[in-house]
KEBA-460531 format. One record per residue (C-alpha): residue number from 1; x, z, y. Coordinates in steps of 0.1 Angstrom, whole numbers, plus 2048, in hexadecimal, padded with zeros to 3 digits. Each point is the difference from the previous one (the first is absolute). Example, Ala and Ser with C-alpha at 12.3 -4.5 7.8 and 13.67 -1.06 7.14 Angstrom:
BEGIN
@num 1&east 87B&up 84E&north 7D3
@num 2&east 80E&up 7F9&north 822
This chain:
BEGIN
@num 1&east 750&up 89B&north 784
@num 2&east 7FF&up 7EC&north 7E0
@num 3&east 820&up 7EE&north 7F2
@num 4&east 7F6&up 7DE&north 80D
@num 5&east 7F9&up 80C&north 825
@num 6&east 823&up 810&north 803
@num 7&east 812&up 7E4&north 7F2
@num 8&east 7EE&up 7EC&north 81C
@num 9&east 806&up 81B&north 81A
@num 10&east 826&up 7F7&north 7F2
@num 11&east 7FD&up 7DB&north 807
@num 12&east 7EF&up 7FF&north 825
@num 13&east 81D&up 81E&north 807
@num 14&east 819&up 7E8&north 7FA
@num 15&east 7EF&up 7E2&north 817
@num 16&east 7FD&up 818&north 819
@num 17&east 825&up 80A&north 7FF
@num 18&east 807&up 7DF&north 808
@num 19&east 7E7&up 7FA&north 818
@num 20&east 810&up 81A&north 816
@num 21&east 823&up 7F9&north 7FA
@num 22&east 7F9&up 7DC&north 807
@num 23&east 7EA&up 80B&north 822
@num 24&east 81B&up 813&north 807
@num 25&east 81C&up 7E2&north 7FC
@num 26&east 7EA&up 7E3&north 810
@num 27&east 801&up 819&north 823
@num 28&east 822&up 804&north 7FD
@num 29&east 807&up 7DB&north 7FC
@num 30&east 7EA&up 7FE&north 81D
@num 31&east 80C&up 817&north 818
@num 32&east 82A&up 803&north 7F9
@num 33&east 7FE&up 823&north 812
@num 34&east 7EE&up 813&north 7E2
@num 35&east 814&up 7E5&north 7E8
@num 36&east 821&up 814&north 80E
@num 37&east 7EE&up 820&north 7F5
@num 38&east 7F2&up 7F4&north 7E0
@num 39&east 826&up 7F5&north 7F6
@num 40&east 814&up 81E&north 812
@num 41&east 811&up 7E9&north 81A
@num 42&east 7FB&up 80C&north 821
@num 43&east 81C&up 7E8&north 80C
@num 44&east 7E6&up 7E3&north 7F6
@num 45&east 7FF&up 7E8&north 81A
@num 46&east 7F6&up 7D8&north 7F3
@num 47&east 800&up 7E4&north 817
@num 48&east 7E2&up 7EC&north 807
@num 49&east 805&up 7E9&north 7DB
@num 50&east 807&up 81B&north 7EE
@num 51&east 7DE&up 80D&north 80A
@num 52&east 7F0&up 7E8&north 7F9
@num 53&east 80D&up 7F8&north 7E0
@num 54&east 7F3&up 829&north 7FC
@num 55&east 7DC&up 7F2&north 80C
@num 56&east 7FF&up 7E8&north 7E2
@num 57&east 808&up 81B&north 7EB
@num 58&east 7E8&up 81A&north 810
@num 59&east 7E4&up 7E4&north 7FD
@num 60&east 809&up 7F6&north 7DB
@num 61&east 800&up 825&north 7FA
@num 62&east 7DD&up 807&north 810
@num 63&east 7EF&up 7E2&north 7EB
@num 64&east 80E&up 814&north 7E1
@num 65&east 7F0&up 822&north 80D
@num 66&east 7DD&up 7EF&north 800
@num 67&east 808&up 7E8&north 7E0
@num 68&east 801&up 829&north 7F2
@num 69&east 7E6&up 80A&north 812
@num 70&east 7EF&up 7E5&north 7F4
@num 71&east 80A&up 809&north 7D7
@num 72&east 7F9&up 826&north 803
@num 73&east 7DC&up 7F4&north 7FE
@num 74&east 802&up 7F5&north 7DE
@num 75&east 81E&up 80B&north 7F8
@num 76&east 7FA&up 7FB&north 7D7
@num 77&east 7F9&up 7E0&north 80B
@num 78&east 81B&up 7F6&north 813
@num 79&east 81D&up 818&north 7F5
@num 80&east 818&up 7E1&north 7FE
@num 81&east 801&up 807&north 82A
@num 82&east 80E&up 822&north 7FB
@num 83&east 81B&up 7EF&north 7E5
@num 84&east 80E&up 7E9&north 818
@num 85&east 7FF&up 819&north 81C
@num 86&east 815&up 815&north 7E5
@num 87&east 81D&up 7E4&north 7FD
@num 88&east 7FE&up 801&north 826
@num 89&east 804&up 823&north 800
@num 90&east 825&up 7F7&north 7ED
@num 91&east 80B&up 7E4&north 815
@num 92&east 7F7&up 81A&north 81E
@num 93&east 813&up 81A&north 7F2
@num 94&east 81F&up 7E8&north 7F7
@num 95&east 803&up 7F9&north 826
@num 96&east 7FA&up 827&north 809
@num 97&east 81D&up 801&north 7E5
@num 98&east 819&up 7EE&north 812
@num 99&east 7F6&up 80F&north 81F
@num 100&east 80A&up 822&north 7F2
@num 101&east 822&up 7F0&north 7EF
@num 102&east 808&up 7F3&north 824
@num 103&east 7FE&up 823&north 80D
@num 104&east 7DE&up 808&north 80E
@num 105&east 7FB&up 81D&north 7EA
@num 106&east 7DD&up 807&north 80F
@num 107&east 7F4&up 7E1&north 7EB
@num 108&east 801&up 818&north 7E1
@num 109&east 7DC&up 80B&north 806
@num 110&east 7F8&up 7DD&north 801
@num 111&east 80C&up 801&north 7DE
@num 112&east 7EB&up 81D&north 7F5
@num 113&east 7E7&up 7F2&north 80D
@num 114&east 7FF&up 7DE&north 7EF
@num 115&east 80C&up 812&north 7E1
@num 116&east 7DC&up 816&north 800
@num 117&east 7EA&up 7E2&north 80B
@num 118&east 80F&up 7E7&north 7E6
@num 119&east 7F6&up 81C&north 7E5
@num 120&east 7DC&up 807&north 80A
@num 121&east 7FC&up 7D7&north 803
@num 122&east 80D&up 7F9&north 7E0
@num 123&east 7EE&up 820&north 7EF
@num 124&east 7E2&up 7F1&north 813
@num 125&east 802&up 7DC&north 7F5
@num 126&east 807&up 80E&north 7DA
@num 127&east 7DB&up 818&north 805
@num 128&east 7EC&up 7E2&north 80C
@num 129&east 80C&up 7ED&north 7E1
@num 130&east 7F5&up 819&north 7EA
@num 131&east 7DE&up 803&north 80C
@num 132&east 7FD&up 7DE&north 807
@num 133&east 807&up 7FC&north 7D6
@num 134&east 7EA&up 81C&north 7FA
@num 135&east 7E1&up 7F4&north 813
@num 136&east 807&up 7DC&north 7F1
@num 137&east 801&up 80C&north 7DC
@num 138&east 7E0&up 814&north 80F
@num 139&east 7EB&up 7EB&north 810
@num 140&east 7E8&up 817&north 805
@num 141&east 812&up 817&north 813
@num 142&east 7F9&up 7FD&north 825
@num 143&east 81E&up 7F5&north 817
């Protein structure tokens, strides 16, 4: 695999970290059984509003998954996507933060989690640049 085809296996990897993670989040939004799982609450029990104010979230969530889905197929292209699903990523991980400072200690692999997908979609975002600069100071090259 030449240099240029493992720096774009790189990218998509990170757009389909998130595309999971997300998947995974939007059900859990949707259905506050596996949300209780997800956060390591098995106590979880939200009234009807609070569920639905979880729906809005699930939904909002789910449009992101396919706004990646959507990127991943020209990811040089549209590598600002995986940017703003990286400053996501932190305002995620500040909530999962203060979960884990209030006690629930099972939000650390939240943490870990958002710590390793913020890396691979900044790392990505950073490769697309590059070849986006090279193939522009190229324009011969083929995107």
């Amino acid at each position: 695999m030449n240099r240029q085809k493992r720096k774009l296996f790189l990218i998509k990897t990170a757009y389909w970290l998130g595309i999971i993670a997300d998947a995974f989040w939007a059900i859990g939004l949707l259905f506050p059984r596996i949300f209780s799982i997800l956060t390591g609450k098995s106590d979880f029990n939200p009234d009807l509003q609070f569920r639905l104010v979880m729906s809005i979230g699930g939904i909002v969530i789910a449009g992101w998954t396919i706004l990646l889905l959507w990127a991943v197929k020209k990811p040089i292209e549209r590598r600002f996507v995986i940017l703003l699903t990286a400053i996501l990523v932190v305002g995620l991980s500040i909530v999962a933060l203060i979960g884990y400072l209030d006690g629930n200690t099972r939000n650390i692999w939240i943490l870990i989690k958002n710590s390793v997908l913020f890396i691979f979609m900044v790392t990505s975002y950073l490769l697309a640049n590059n070849i986006d600069k090279a193939i522009n100071r190229n324009p011969i090259t083929e995107k």
